[in-house]
Structure formats: structure tokens, C-alpha cells
N, C-alpha and C positions, 0 to 999 in steps of 0.2 A: 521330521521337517526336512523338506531337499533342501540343495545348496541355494538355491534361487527363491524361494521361501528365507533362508537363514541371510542371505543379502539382502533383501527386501528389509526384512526387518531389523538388521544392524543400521540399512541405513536411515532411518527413520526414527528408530529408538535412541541410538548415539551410547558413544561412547568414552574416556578420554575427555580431551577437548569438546566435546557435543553431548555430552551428559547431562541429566538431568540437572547435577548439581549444578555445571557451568550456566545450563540456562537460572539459575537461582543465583547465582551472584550479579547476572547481568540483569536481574530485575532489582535484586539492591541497592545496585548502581542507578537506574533509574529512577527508584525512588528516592535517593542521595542528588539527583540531579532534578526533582519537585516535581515529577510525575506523581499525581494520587489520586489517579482514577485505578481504584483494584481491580474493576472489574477486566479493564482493559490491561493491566499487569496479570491478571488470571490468566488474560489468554495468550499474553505473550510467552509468561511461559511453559505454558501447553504447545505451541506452535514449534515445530523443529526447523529453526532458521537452517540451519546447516542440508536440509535436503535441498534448499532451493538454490545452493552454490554449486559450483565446480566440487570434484571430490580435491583437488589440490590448494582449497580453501576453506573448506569444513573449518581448518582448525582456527580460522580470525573469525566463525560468523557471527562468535558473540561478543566481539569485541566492541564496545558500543559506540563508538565512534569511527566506524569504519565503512566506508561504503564501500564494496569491493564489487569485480568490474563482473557482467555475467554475458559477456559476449554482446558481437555490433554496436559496438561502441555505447552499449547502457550498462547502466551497475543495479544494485540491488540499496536502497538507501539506508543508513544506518542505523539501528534497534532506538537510539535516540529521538530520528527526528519521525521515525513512523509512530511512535510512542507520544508524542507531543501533537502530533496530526489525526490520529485516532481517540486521544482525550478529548481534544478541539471537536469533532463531531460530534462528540458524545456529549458533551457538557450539561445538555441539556434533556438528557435521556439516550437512550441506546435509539439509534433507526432503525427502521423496518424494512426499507428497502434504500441502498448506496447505491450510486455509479462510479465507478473509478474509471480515471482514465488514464492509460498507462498501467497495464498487466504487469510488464517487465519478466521476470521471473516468477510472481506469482506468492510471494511472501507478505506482502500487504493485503494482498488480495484475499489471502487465507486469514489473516488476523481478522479483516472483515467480517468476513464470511461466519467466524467465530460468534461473531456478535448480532447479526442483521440477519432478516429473516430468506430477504433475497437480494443479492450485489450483482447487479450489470458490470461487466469490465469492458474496457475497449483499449485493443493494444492495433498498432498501424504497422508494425513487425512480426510478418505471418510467422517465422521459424521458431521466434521467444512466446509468442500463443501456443503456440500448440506445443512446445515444451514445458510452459507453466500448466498447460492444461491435461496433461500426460500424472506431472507432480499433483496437482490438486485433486486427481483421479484417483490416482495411488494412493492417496492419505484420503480419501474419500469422503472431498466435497462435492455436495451434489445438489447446491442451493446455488450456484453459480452458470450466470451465463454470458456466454463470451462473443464479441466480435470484434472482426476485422476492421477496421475502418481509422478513419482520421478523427484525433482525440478531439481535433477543434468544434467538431461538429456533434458531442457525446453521441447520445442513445435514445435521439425523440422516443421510437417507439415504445422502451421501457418505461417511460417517466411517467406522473412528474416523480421525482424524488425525494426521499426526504435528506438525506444527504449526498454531496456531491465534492469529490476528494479527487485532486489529482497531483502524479507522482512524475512528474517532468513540468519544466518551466515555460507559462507563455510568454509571449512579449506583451501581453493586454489579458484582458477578463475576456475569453472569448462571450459574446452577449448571448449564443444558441445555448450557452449552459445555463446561464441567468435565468433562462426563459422553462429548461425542462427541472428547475427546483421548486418543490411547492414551497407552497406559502407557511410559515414556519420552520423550513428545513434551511440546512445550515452548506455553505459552500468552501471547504479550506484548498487553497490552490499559491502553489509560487510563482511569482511575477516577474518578468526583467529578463533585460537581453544577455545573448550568449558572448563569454567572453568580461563579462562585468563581473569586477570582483565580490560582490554579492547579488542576490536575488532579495526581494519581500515576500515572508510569509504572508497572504493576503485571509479573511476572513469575512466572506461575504456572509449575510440574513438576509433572510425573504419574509417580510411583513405585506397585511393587506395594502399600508401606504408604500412597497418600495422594498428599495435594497441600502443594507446598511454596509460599508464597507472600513474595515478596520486591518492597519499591519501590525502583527503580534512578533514577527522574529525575522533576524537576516538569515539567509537560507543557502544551499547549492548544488544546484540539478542541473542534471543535462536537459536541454531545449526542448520542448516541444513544436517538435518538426510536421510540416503539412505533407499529403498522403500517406500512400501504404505503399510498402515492399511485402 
């Protein structure tokens, strides 16, 4: 094995602080905290958070209450609330095909991808795409497809969806997402302006009469901002 082969795979195997075991305590803790969806505990901890941080952050990525920052002012959100956001889609079976919106770093994106047969992502942050998409390559997901663009507007062309998950805050439901979720698929998105001491988890359905819309949890994410860089 070369030295670049034997770093590739320390960093992705973990070690220390990124071990298998610490990923196993931080699923305990989740389930101490009323996650009990297993099958999305399977994948969390199969998923090596710690590749999707800085290397001078590995050692918090499993701390489960932590959202630590991953560069341009967005963080990576924490094993917690991705864990209660991935049940929430699931609840009613696993999907087939997710859109997320909001790539970020690429760690939700991969838990998805775990689970769903194909996840559209849309990140409006060309430099955090194509390094979540560098990571996601490496650890070689290949059921994932990415664009560029403004999350307010998802993914007509991939839809409709059966779930539809996003990982920054709007100020409203934007209603183009309303429209690319089929009819039985499930929408979990945080609500509320920036600078407000919390956000709403919001939990839209799509039935043939409509959209049913419910808040499950106070939340806090950075904004979902309009265009791309």
C-alpha cells in the first residue's frame, strides 16, 4: 500500500476520536435522545462524518450536538438534527428518489444516498459542491446528482420526488418545491428569518387533496440565501 493509498484510507476508516467505536457511542446517544428509526441509525453509523470536516475538526464530528463551521460561512449540521430530519422522511418508508437542498459539505447528502435509490442535491456554493463532490466520489457514491443553482427553485427536471429535505433556512415554503413533490411524498424543511432566535421545523405531505403542513421542532440554520456564487 503507498503513502497516498494509506491516507486515503486513515482518512475515511478513522481513528482515535473517529473510530468506529466513537461512531457507536454517538448512535447511543441518539438513541438516548428518541431516534428509533434503525435503519437510519445503520447508516449513520456506517457514514464517516469526520471525512466531511476540516482535518482540525475530525475530533468534535461526533459530538452530537455540534454543528461545526465547513467554510463560507456554512457549517455541517449536527448528527442530532440530521438524524431527526432523516427519520422524518422516512417514517413512512424509505424513498426512492430525495432532493436536497443544500449539499453543504456533503454528509447528509451521503446518509441519503445510503438509503434512496437516487438523491438530486442542489448546492448555490460552487467551491462546497465540488468539494462535497470530490468526498462523495472518494467514498464512492455514485447514485448522486448534483447542481449548481438556487435552492429556492430545487430540481424541476429530476422530479417529482418522493422526498424532499432541505439543510438551510427559508423565510417561507418556497411553493416551486410544493409543486416538484409527488403525491404521497414527504417535505422536511426549516422555516424563519435570519437572526431570529429560533427557526420551525416545518413537515409538509402531499395528498391527492393538498398539502398538509405541520411544525415538529425549534431549529437553527443558516439562511437559505437567493443565487449562486
Amino acid at each position: 500500500m503507498n503513502s497516498t493509498t494509506e491516507k486515503f484510507a486513515a482518512k475515511f476508516q478513522g481513528s482515535g476520536m473517529t473510530s468506529d467505536r466513537t461512531r457507536a457511542r454517538m448512535i447511543d446517544a441518539l438513541r438516548a435522545k428518541g431516534v428509533k428509526n434503525e435503519q437510519v441509525l445503520k447508516v449513520m453509523a456506517d457514514v464517516p462524518r469526520h471525512a466531511f470536516v476540516e482535518e482540525a475538526l475530525e475530533a468534535r464530528a461526533y459530538e452530537l450536538d455540534k454543528a461545526l463551521p465547513i467554510g463560507l460561512g456554512q457549517t455541517i449540521s449536527t448528527p442530532e438534527i440530521v438524524a431527526i430530519m432523516t427519520e422524518l422522511i422516512c417514517e413512512h418508508g424509505v424513498p426512492k428518489k430525495v432532493l436536497e437542498i443544500g449539499t453543504g459539505c456533503g454528509y447528509q447528502t451521503a446518509i441519503l444516498a445510503k438509503l434512496a435509490k437516487e438523491v438530486y442535491t442542489v448546492e448555490r456554493i460552487a467551491p462546497l459542491m465540488d468539494k462535497a463532490r470530490r468526498t462523495l466520489r472518494d467514498l464512492r457514491y455514485f447514485n448522486i446528482i448534483f447542481k449548481h443553482a438556487d435552492g429556492h427553485f430545487g430540481y424541476a427536471d429530476g422530479g417529482p420526488y418522493d422526498a424532499i429535505l432541505m439543510t438551510a433556512a427559508a423565510t417561507h415554503v418556497p411553493p416551486e418545491l410544493k409543486l416538484q413533490l409527488a403525491v404521497g411524498g414527504r417535505m422536511v424543511l426549516p422555516v424563519g428569518l435570519a437572526g431570529q432566535e429560533s427557526q420551525k421545523l416545518y413537515v409538509i405531505d402531499r395528498s391527492e387533496e393538498g398539502f398538509v403542513e405541520k411544525i415538529v421542532h425549534d431549529v437553527r440554520f443558516v439562511p437559505l440565501v437567493s443565487g449562486t456564487v
